[in-house]
C-alpha positions, -999 to +999 in steps of 0.1 A: +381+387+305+368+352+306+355+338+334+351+306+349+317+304+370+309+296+409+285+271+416+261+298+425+261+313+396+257+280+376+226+276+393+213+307+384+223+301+348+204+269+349+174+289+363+177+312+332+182+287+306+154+266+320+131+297+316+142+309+276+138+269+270+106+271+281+096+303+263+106+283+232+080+255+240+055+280+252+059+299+214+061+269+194+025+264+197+014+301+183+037+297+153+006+292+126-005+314+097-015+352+105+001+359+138+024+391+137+059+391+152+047+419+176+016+394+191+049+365+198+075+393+208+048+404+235+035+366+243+071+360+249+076+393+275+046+379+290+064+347+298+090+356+307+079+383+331+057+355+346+085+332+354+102+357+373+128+365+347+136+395+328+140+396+288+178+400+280+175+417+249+152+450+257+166+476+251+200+459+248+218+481+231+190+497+221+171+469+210+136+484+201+121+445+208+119+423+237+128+391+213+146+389+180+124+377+154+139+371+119+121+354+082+134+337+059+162+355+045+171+378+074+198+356+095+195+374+128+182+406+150+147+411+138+125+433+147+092+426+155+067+444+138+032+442+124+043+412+096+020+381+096+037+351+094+024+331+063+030+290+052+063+279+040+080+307+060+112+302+084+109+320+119+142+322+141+131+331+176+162+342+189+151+347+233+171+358+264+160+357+298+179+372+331+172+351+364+186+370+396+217+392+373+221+359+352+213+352+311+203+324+295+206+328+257+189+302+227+178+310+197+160+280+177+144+284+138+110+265+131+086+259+097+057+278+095+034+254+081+044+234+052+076+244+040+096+233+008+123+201+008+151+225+006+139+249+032+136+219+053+173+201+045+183+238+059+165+234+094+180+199+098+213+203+092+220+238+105+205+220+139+227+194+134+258+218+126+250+229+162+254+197+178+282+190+159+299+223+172+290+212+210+302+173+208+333+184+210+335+206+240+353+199+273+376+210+299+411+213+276+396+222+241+396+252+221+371+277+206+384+267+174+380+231+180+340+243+178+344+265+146+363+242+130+335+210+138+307+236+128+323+250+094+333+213+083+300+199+087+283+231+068+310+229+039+302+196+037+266+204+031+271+232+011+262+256+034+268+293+036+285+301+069+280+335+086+315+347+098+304+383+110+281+369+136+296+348+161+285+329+195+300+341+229+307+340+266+278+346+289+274+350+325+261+385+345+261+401+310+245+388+276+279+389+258+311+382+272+343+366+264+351+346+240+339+351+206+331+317+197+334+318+157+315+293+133+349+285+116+384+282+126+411+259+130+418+231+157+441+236+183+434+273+185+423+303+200+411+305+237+414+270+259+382+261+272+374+254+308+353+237+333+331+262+350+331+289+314+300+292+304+291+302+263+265+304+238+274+285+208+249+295+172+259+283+137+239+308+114+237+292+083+228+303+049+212+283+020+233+299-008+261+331-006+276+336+031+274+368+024+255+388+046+245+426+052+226+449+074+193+469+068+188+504+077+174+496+105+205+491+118+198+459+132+182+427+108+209+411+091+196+395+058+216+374+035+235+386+003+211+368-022+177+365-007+175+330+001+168+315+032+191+316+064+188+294+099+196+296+131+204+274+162+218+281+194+226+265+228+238+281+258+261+251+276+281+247+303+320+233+298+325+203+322+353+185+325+347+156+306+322+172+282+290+202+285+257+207+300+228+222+284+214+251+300+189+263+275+168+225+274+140+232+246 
């Protein structure tokens, strides 16, 4: 069921986005050469724990990390581990917090140190694929008014697009109604309204959208080993347009 959320609850989802936005700056700083994904996953809990919050994703599902952490060529769902990070890597930092029964949900992908031209054409467009998706939310659109803004700009940049990974509702649980696709079609699926709140994230791929999962049952790497990105936003619909809940 989708819902439409009180003012109450929008101010507790502002609470919670303000706090994973803030986790992202707080990260961004140890994201050098030689730091494992287990010393940010546990910076991170640290953080969050601090701000009053709660990390979303542990033990979500069974989720054996309190962050998703994902390289390179694995798109989402990382596990953190032992792995050093090392220059000219991609790191997606995919964080939720819960503020009083209420999620906040961003993920965001940075350059490890200096990365190549290409690597870097990835970042700034698959960030710019997500804005792209969100300009064109408001009260009366649909969730395939989003795919559809998302998909053309990636075609356009001949970008792989992940179609077995979608964004989603949000509110008192991580993932709720809708499924909010990276593709689609205008004019269709579920009519968006002023009070839903969603997390929209374009995962992008630099060559095959074809993606598929490890036996770890949880990263999801790309088809032909090359380099994947990952942006996400968790807005509200307003009538005349959206509101960022997860500011970076």
């Amino acid at each position: 069921m989708i819902t439409i959320k009180s003012e109450h609850e929008i101010e507790l989802m502002r609470k919670a986005g303000e706090i994973v936005g803030n986790t992202h700056h707080y990260l961004k700083q140890f994201l050098k050469p030689g730091i494992t994904t287990k010393e940010l996953n546990d910076l991170a809990e640290e953080f969050i724990l601090n701000s009053g919050a709660t990390p979303s994703f542990k033990n979500l599902y069974g989720f054996p990390g309190t962050i998703c952490i994902s390289l390179n060529d694995e798109v989402v769902h990382g596990i953190p581990s032992k792995r050093k990070l090392k220059n000219g890597d991609i790191i997606k930092l995919d964080i939720g917090a819960c503020y009083q029964g209420y999620h906040g949900d961003s993920a965001w992908s940075y350059p490890v140190g200096k990365v190549s031209t290409e690597v870097n054409r990835l970042l700034v467009q698959t960030e710019a694929a997500l804005y792209q998706g969100l300009s064109v939310i408001h009260d009366g659109a649909y969730v395939g008014d989003i795919g559809y803004a998302i998909e053309t700009y990636a075609k356009k940049h001949k970008l792989g697009v992940v179609k077995e990974l979608v964004g989603h509702g949000i509110g008192s649980h991580v993932h709720e109604e809708p499924d909010i696709p990276n593709y689609g079609k205008p004019g269709t699926g579920p009519m968006l309204k002023a009070g839903m709140v969603i997390a929209v994230e374009p995962m992008l791929n630099l060559g095959t959208a074809q993606v598929f999962m490890l036996d770890d049952d949880w990263t999801v790497v790309t088809g032909d080993e090359k380099p994947s990105a990952h942006f996400e936003h968790t807005v509200l619909v307003t009538k005349d347009g959206y509101e960022i809940l997860t500011k970076r």
